[in-house]
C-alpha positions in Angstrom: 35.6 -31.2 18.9 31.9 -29.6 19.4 31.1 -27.2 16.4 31.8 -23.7 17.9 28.6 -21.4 16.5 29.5 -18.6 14.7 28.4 -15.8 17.1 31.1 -17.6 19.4 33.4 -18.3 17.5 33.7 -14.4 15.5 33.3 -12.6 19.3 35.5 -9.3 18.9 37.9 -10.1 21.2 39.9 -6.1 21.7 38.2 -3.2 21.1 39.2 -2.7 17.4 37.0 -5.7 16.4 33.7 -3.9 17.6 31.5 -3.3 14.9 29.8 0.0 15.0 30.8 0.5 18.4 33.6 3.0 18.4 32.6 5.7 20.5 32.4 3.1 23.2 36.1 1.7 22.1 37.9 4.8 21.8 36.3 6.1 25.2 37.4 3.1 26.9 40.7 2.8 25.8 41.8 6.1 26.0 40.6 6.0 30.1 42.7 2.7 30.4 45.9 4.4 28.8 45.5 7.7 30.9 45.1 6.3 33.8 41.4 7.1 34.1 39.8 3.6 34.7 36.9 4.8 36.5 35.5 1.9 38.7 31.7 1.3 37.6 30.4 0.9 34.5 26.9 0.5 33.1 26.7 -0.5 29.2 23.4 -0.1 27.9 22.3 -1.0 24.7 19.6 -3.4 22.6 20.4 -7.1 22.4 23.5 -8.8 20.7 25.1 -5.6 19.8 28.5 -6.1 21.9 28.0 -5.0 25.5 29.4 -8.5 27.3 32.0 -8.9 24.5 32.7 -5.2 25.5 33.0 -5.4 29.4 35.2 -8.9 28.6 37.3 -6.7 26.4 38.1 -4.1 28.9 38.4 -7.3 32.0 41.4 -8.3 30.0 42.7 -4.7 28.7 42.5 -3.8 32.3 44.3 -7.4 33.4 46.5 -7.9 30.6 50.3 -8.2 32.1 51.5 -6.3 29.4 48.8 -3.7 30.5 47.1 -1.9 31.5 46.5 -1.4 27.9 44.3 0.4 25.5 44.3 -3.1 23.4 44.8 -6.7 25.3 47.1 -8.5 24.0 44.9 -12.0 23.9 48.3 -14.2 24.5 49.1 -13.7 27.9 48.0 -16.3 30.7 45.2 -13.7 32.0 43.7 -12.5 28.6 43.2 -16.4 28.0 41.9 -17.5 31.0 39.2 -14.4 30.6 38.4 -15.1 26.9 37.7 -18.9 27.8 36.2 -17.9 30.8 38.0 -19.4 33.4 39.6 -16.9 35.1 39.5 -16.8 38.9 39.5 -13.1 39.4 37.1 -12.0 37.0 33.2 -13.3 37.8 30.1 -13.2 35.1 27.1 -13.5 37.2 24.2 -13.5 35.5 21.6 -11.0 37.4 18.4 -13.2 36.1 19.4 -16.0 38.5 21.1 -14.2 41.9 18.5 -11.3 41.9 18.4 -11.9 45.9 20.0 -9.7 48.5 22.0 -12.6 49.6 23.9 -12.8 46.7 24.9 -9.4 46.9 25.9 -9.8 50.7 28.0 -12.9 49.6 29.5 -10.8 46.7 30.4 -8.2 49.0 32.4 -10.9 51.0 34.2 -11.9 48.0 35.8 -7.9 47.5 37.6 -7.7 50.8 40.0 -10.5 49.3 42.6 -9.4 47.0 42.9 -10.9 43.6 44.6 -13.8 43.3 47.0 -13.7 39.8 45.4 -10.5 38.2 45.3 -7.1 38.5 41.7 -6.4 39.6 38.6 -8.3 40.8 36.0 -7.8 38.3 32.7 -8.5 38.2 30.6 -8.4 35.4 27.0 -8.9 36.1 24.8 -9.4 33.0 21.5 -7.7 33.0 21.7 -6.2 36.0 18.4 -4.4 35.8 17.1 -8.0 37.0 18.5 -7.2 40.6 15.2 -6.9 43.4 15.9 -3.4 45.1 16.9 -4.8 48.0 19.5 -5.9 46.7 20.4 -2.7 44.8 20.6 -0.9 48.2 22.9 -3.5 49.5 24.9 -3.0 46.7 25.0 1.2 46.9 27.7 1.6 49.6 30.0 -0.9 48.2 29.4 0.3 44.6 30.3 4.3 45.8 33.6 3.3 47.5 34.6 -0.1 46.1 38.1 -1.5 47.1 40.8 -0.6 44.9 41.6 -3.7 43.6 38.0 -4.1 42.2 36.1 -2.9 39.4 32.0 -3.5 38.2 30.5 -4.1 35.1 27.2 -3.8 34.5 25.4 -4.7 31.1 22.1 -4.1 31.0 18.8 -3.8 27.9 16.7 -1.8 30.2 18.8 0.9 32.1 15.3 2.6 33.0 14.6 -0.1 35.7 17.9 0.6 37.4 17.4 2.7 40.4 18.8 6.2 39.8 21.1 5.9 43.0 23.1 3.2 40.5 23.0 5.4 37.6 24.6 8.1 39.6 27.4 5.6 40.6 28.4 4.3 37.0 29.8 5.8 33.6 26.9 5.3 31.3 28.0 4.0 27.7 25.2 3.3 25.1 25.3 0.9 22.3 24.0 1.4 19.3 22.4 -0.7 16.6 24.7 -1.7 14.8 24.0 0.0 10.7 23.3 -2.8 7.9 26.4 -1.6 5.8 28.4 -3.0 8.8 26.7 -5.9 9.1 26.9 -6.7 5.9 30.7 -5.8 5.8 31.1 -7.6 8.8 29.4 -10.9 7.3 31.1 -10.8 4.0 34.8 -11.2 6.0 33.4 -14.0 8.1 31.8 -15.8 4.9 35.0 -15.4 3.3 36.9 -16.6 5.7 34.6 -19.9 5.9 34.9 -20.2 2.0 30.9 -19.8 2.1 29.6 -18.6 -1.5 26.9 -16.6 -0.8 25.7 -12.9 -3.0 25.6 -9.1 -1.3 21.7 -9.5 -1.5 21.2 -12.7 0.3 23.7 -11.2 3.4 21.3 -7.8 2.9 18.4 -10.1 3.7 20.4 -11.6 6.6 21.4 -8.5 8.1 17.9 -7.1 7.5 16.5 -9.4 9.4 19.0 -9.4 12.1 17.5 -5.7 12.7 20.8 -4.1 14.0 21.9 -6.7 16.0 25.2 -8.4 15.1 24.5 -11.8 17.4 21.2 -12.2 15.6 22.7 -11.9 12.4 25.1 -14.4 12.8 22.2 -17.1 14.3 20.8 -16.7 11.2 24.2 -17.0 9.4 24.2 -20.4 10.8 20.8 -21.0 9.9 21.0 -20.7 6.4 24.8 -22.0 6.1 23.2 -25.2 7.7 20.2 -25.5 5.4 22.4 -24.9 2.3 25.3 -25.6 3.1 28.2 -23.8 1.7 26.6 -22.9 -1.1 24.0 -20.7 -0.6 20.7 -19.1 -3.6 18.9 -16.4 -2.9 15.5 -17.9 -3.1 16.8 -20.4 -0.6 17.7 -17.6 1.9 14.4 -16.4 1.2 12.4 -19.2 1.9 14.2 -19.9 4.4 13.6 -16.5 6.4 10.0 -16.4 5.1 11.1 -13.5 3.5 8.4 -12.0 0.8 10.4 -12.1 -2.9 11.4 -8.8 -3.7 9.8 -8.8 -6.8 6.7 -9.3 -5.8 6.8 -6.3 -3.3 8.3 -4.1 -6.3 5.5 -5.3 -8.2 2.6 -4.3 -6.1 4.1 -1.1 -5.4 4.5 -0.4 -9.3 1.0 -1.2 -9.6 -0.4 1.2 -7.0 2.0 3.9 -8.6 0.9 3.2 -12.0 -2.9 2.8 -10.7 -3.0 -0.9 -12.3 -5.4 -2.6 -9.8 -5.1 -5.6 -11.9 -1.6 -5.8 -11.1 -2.0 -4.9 -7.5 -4.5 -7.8 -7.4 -2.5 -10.2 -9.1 0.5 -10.1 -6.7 -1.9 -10.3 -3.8 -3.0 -13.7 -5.1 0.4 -14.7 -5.6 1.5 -13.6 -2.0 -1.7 -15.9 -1.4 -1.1 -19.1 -3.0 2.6 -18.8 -2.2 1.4 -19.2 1.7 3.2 -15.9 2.7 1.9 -14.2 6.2 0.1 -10.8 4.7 1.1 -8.9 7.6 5.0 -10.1 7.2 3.9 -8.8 3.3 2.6 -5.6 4.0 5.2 -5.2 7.3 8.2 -5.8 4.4 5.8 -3.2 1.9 6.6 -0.3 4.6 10.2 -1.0 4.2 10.8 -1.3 0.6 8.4 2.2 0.6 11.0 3.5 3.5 14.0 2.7 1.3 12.3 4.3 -1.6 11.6 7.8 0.0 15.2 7.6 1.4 16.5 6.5 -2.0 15.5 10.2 -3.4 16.8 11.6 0.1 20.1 10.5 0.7 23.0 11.3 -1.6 24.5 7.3 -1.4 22.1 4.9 -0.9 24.1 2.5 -1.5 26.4 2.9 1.5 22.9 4.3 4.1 20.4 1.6 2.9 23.0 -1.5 2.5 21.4 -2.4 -1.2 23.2 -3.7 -4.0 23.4 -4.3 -7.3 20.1 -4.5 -9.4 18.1 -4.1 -6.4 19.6 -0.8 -6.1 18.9 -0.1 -9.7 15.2 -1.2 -9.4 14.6 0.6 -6.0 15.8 3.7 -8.1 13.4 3.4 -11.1 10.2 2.7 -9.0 11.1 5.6 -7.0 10.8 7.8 -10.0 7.2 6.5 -10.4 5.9 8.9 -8.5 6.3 12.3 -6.3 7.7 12.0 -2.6 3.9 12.9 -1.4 2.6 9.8 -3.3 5.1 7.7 -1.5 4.1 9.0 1.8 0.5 8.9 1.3 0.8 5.4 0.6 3.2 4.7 3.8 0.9 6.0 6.1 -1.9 4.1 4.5 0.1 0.2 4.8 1.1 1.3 8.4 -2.0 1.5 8.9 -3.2 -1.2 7.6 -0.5 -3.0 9.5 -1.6 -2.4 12.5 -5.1 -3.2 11.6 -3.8 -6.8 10.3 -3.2 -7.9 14.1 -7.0 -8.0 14.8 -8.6 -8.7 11.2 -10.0 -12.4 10.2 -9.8 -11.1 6.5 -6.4 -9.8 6.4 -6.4 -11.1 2.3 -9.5 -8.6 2.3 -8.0 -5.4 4.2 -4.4 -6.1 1.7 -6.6 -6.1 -1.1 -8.6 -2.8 -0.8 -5.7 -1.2 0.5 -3.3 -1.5 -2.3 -6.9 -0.9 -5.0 -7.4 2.3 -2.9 -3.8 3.1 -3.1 -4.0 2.4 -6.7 -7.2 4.4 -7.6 -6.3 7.3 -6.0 -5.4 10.8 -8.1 -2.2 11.8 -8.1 -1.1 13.6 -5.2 -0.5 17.5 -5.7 1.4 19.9 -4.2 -0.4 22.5 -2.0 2.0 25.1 -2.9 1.5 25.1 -6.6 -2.5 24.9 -6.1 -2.2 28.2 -4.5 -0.1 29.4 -7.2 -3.0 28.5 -9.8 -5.8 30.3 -8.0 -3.9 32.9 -7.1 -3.2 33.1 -11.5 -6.6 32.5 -11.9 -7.9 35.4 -9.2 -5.3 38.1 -11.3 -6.9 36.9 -14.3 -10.3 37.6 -13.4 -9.6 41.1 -11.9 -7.5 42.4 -14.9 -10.2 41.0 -17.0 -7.8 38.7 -19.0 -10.4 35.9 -18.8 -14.2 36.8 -20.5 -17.2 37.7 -18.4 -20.3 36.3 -19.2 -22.5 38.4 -20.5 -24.9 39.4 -17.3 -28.6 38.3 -17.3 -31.2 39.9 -14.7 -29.0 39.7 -12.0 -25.7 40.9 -12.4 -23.3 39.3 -9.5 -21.6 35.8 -9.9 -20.4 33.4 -6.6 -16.8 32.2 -8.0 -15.4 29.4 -5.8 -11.9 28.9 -4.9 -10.7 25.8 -3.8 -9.1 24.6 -0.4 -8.6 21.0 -0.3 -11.1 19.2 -1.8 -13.8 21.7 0.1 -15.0 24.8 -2.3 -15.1 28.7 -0.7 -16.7 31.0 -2.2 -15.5 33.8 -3.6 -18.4 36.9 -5.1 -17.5 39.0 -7.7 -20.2 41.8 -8.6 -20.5 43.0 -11.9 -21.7 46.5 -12.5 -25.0 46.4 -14.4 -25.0 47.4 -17.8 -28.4 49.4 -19.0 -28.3 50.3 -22.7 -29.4 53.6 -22.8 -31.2 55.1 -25.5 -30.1 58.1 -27.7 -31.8 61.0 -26.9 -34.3 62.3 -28.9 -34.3 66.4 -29.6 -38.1 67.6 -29.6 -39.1 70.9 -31.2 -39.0 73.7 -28.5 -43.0 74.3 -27.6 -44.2 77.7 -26.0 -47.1 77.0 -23.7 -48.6 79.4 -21.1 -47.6 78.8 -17.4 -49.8 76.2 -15.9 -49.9 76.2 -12.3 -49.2 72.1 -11.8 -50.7 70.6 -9.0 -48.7 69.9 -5.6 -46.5 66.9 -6.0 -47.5 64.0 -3.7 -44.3 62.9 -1.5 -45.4 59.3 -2.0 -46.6 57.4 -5.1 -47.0 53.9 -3.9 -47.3 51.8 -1.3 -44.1 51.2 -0.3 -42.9 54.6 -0.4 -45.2 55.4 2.2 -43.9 52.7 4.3 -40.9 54.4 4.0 -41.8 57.6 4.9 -43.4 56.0 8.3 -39.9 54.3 8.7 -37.9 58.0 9.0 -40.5 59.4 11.8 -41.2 55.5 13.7 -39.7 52.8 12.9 -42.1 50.4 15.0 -44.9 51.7 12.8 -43.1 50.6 9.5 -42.1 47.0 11.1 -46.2 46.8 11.3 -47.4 48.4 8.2 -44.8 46.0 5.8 -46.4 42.8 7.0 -49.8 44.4 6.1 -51.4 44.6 2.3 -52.6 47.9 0.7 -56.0 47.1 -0.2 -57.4 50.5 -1.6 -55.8 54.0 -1.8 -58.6 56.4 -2.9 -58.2 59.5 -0.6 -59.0 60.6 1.9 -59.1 57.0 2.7 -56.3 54.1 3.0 -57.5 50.2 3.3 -54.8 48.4 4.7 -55.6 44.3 5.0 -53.9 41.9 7.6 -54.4 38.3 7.5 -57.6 36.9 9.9 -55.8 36.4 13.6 -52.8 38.9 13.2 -52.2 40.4 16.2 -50.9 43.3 14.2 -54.7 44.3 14.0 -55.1 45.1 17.3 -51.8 46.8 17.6 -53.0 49.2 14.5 -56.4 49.9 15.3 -54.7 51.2 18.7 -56.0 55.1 18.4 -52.6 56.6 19.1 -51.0 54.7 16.6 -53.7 54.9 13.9 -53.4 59.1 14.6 -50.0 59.3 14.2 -49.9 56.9 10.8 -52.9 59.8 10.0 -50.4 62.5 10.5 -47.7 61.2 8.7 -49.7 60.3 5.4 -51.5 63.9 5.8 -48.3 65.5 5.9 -47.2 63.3 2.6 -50.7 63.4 0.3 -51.7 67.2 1.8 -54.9 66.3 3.0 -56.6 64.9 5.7 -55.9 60.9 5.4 -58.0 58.7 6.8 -56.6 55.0 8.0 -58.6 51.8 7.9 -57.9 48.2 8.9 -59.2 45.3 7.6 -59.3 41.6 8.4 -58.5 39.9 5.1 -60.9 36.6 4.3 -58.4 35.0 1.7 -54.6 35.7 1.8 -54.7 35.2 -2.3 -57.1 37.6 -3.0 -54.7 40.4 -1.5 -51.3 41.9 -2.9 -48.6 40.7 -1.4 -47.2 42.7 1.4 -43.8 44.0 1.4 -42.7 41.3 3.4 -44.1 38.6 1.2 -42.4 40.6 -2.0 -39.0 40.9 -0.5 -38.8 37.4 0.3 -39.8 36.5 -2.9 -37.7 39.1 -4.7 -34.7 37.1 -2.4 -35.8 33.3 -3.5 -35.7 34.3 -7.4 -32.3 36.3 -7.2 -30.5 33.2 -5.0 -31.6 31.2 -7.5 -30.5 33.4 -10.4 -26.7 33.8 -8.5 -26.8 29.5 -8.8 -27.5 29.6 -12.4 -25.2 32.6 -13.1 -22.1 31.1 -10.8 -22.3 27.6 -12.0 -22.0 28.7 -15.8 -19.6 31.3 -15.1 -15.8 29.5 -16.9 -13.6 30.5 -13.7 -15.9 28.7 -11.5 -15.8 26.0 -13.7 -12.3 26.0 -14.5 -12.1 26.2 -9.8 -13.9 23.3 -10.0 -12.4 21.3 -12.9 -8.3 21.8 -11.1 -9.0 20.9 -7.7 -12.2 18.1 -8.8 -14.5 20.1 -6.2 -18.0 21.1 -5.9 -20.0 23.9 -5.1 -21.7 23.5 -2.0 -23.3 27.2 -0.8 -23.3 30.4 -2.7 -22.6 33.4 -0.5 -23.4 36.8 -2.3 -21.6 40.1 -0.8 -23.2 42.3 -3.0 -26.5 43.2 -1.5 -27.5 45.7 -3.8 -27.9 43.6 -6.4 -31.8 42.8 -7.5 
């Protein structure tokens, strides 16, 4: 006899034998035993995961002559005939070869004849998405108001491309993947029962790569049981699979976590000489990282992750390497990198640089608590817990406070401290009354300036940019730079009378105003322009001396490894 695979010859065969199935099982057999058959069905569901082995189930629960039954009884004439497929009432058509509207039509022809030794007619049609729509809408009328005597099947991986006028017809079950702990489970009974020796981890790797389907797991059963034999090493299941050693994977990730590039780079040589793809490597680095995060997440990884043993052990310790952010930093940086392996003719190169980078990056730290520390250090400051430098000059400070690795500024003014002499107590002198002479209302230059300010503003705006040349009254030389068009504007006799009035009203005489062209710009004073600017240059630089020896500013910069980039100051007093 032909060798019988082992995806054949392990097919569930009643609904209890359905791994990870059992909302479809117990749905289905508690229709059949209340009578609620219903006469369409659609099972959806990723590849290998049970949906024929499911509608072939319910063909013989529903045909079974000790039935209907919620569980066939697999002994009977017509639960044999279905299970070796050779039953004359119950058709698998495959819908990748009879997609045409003729096969419908001639399928049609078949219901109007009843069955033959069974119960119903049923007819399981296996990806049924395949179908052209013309042959869906031949199928619509039959499929709303089938005969009695018939029932449908549909199994399908892509219910999307079924026309909704289907959908609307059908009960709708959806298979799930099926969890590795099943698998595993699943494949430690059939291994058993084939008196195969073979360890938890090497059916892990099995089932891992069977990604949630059960069919697949079992082809690769076969695999290995063929290439080994009936004894089967976990080295040769991982060769085999071209499966990355797990120690190599926990090693580069203990590098990165420890920040050991020399480690890091010695695995990737290893994965190198070894001949291992580097995007299978880093593809198998995202899951080890995945089972890590999940390791401190779930409360039994045992039984949610399908490890065993010492892996478990080991997946626990690296996972303690480092904080939860850490681990998802470096995720999203080998996904990325993943996808990026597809298209690179260096893929060594891009491995290599991401795992350095991954190990030469800081620690990762929690937003929360760097809030917490500025928000310490900010109390600090205005309770006056932490010294003040002793103020120069200039008395306000630009503090920075951190966000991210960006620096904002934060100002804190300091009142200025003036040491004030002790009075001195003179003798009391008796001198006649002297009539004193009538105090001026303006001293200097830009007093007067002032003074013009409070009765027109326009006038002031011209006057600062000019330079007081002489004040020896009755007369005032003001200079302007050769080419201003301020000259013209001044030497306008309505203005120049009213600048008149206002300084006769402030010296108490007659005043009167002169412009000049200036010849050289240095031999003038500066006008009150020039001075303000300057006055603004020296104090910006004197906040940037005083903000980057100030200790909080430091002590900013030093936690969150920033750097001052502006000074603001809100204080605009200060001088």
């Amino acid at each position: 006899m032909s060798y019988l695979v082992l995806a054949r010859k392990w097919r569930p065969q009643t609904f209890a034998d359905l791994v990870g199935q059992e909302h479809v099982s117990r749905t289905l057999a508690n229709a059949i035993t209340s009578g609620r058959a219903h006469h369409a069905f659609l099972f959806t569901g990723a590849r290998g995961v049970g949906k024929t082995s499911a509608a072939r189930i319910l063909a013989k629960a529903l045909n079974c002559e000790a039935g209907p039954a919620a569980e066939p009884c697999n002994s009977c004439q017509s639960c044999t005939e279905i299970t070796s497929g050779h039953s004359v009432d119950v058709f698998e058509i495959d819908g990748a070869s009879n997609t045409g509207v003729d096969d419908v039509r001639e399928l049609r022809e078949t219901l109007r004849y009843m069955p033959s030794q069974s119960r119903y007619k049923i007819f399981i049609i296996d990806e049924v998405h395949m179908l052209s729509i013309n042959a869906f809408n031949a199928l619509l009328k039959t499929l709303e108001e089938p005969p009695e005597h018939v029932k449908f099947i549909f199994a399908t991986t892509e219910p999307h491309k079924i026309p909704v006028t289907i959908l609307s017809r059908c009960q709708r079950f959806d298979f799930r993947k099926i969890p590795s702990p099943k698998v595993i489970a699943q494949l430690r009974r059939i291994v058993d029962a084939e008196q195969i020796e073979i360890s938890d981890r090497s059916l892990a790797l099995i089932a891992q790569r069977g990604g949630g389907s059960m069919r697949d797991s079992l082809s690769t059963l076969d695999q290995v049981v063929a290439f080994c034999s009936e004894q089967v090493a976990d080295d040769d299941v991982q060769g085999l699979l071209g499966m990355v050693d797990r120690r190599l994977l926990f090693d580069a990730l203990e590098g990165c976590m420890r920040q050991d590039c020399s480690m890091v780079l010695n695995v990737v040589r290893r994965v190198d000489d070894l001949g291992h793809s580097f995007r299978q490597f880093c593809q198998e680095l995202v899951e080890v990282v995945r089972q890590t995060i999940l390791c401190e997440l779930v409360s039994d990884p045992q039984e949610t992750l399908g490890l065993f043993g010492d892996e478990l052990q080991a997946l626990a310790s690296l996972s303690k390497l480092a904080n939860q952010d850490d681990w998802q930093r470096l995720l999203s940086m080998l996904i990325k990198t993943e996808a990026e392996l597809s298209s690179s003719s260096f893929p060594r190169l891009l491995v290599e640089m991401t795992l350095v980078r991954a190990a030469s990056l800081p620690p990762a730290r929690d937003v929360a608590g760097l809030i917490r520390k500025v928000e310490a250090l900010e109390g600090a400051f205005s309770s006056g817990t932490i010294p003040r430098p002793a103020p120069k000059s200039a008395a306000p400070v630009s503090t920075m406070i951190a966000t991210g690795n960006q620096v904002v500024e934060s100002v804190v003014s300091y009142g200025q401290q003036a040491a004030v002499a002790p009075p001195v107590t003179a003798p009391p002198v008796t001198a006649p009354p002297v009539t004193a002479p009538p105090v001026t209302a303006v001293q200097d230059w830009s007093g007067f300036v002032q003074l013009v300010r409070g009765s027109s503003p326009p006038l002031a705006a011209m006057l600062e940019h000019g330079s007081l040349l002489n004040m020896a009254l009755p007369e005032m030389k003001i200079g302007f730079p050769a080419g201003s068009f301020l000259i013209a504007q001044l030497n306008d006799p309505s203005r120049r009378q009213r600048i008149e009035e206002i300084a006769q009203e402030a010296y108490g005489q007659k005043v009167t105003i002169v412009i000049e062209t200036l010849g050289s710009r240095n031999e003038a004073p500066m006008s009150l322009v020039e001075a303000e600017k300057k006055k603004e240059s020296d104090r910006e630089r004197r906040l940037r001396d005083d903000a980057l020896t100030h200790p909080t500013v430091k002590k900013a910069v030093e936690i969150f490894s920033g750097e001052i980039e502006s000074i603001t100051p809100i204080d605009k007093g200060f001088v």
